[in-house]
N, C-alpha and C positions, 0 to 999 in steps of 0.2 A: 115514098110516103106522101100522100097527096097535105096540101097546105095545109087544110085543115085538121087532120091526124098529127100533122106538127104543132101546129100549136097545142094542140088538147095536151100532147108528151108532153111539149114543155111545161105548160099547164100543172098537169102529175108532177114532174122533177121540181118545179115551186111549193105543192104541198109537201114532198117529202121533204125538201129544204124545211120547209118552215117548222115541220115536225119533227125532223133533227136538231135543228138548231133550239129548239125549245126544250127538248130531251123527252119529247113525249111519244114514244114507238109501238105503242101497244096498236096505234090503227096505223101502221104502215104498209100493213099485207093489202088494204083494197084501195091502194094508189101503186103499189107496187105493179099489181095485177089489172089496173086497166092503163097504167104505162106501157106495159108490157100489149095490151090490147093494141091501143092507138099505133105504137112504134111498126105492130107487124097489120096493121091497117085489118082488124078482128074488129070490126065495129057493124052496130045494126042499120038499118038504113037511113033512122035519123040519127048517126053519128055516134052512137051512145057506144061503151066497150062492151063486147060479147063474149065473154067467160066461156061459152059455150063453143063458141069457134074454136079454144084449143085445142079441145076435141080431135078435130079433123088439123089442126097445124101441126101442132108437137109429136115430137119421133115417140112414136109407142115401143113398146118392148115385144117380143116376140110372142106371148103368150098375153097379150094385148092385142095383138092386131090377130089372133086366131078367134075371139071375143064377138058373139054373134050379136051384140048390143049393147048399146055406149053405157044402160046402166049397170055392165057388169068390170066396166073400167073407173079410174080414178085419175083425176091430172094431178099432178106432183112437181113442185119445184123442184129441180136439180139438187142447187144449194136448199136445204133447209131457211124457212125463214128466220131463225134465232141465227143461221149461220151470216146470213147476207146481212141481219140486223146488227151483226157485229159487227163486219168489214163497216160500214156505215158508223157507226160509234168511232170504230179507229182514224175516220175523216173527221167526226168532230174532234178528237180526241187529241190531233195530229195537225188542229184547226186548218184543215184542209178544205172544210167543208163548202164546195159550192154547186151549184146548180151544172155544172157544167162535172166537175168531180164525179157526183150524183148520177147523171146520164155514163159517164165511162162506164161508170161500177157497175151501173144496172144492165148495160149494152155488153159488158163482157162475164157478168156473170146471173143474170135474172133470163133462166131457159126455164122451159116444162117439157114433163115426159110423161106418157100415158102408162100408167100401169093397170093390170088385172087387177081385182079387187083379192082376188090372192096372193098374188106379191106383194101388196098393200101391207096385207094383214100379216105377212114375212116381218116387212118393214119393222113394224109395231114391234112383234115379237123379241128382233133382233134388236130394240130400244133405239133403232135409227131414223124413226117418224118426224123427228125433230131434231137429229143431231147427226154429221159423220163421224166415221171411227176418229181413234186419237189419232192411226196413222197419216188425218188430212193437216196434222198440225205439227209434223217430226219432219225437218229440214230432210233428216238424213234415210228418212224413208222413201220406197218410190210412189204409193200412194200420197206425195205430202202436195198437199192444193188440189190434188184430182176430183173434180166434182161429183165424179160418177164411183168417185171408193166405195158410198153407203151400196148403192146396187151393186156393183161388184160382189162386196162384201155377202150380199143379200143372192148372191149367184142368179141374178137380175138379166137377161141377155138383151141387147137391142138389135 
């Protein structure tokens, strides 16, 4: 990640500090998603984060990458963002919460995947637009933390 895509991250990882630490999450999705820009170096020529570069980074699903045109796909976060906005609550919560915390969390669980705009609309369906099954939250299931249960779930292939 060249020097400057580091700072900009860090940059993002201070706004979601400060917006966790204030308890205000409702605009954490477009610091999330140009962290996530910077950290994979998706930025436009003046430096700025490029939404659109995920496109061509993130692992498509099978009937995603069969897609004769990027408007007939969707990028998707792995984890839901209510999901990741939780784990993120549990550092405040846990007064865990730092800048460095903040970057593990988002380094080990802020991915995206490109879906069909039919899978999508699966998604939806299946009420998992915004949320994984219970079984990402049952110690004793094997679905429990798996980020890719909602697709699973959604018989999703990548």
């Amino acid at each position: 990640m060249a020097a400057t895509n580091a700072f900009s991250a860090n940059l993002e990882l201070q706004h979601i500090y400060l917006e966790a630490y204030s308890e205000r999450y409702h605009s954490l999705s477009q610091y999330f998603e140009a962290y996530y820009c910077y950290r994979h170096n998706l930025v436009t020529r003046q430096g700025k984060p490029d939404w659109q570069q995920i496109f061509c980074f993130a692992k498509p699903s099978k009937k995603a990458r069969a897609c004769q045109s990027r408007k007939e796909t969707v990028r998707e976060m792995v984890l839901p963002l209510p999901v990741l906005t939780g784990k993120l609550k549990a550092l405040v919560r846990d007064d865990e919460l730092s800048v460095e915390a903040i970057g593990s969390l988002l380094d080990e669980h802020l991915e995206y995947v490109i879906l069909s705009r039919c899978e999508w609309q699966k998604l939806i369906r299946l009420g998992l637009e915004h949320q994984v099954p219970r079984s990402f939250f049952q110690p004793n299931n094997p679905a429990y933390q798996d980020a890719m249960s909602r697709f699973n779930l959604a018989e999703i292939e990548f």
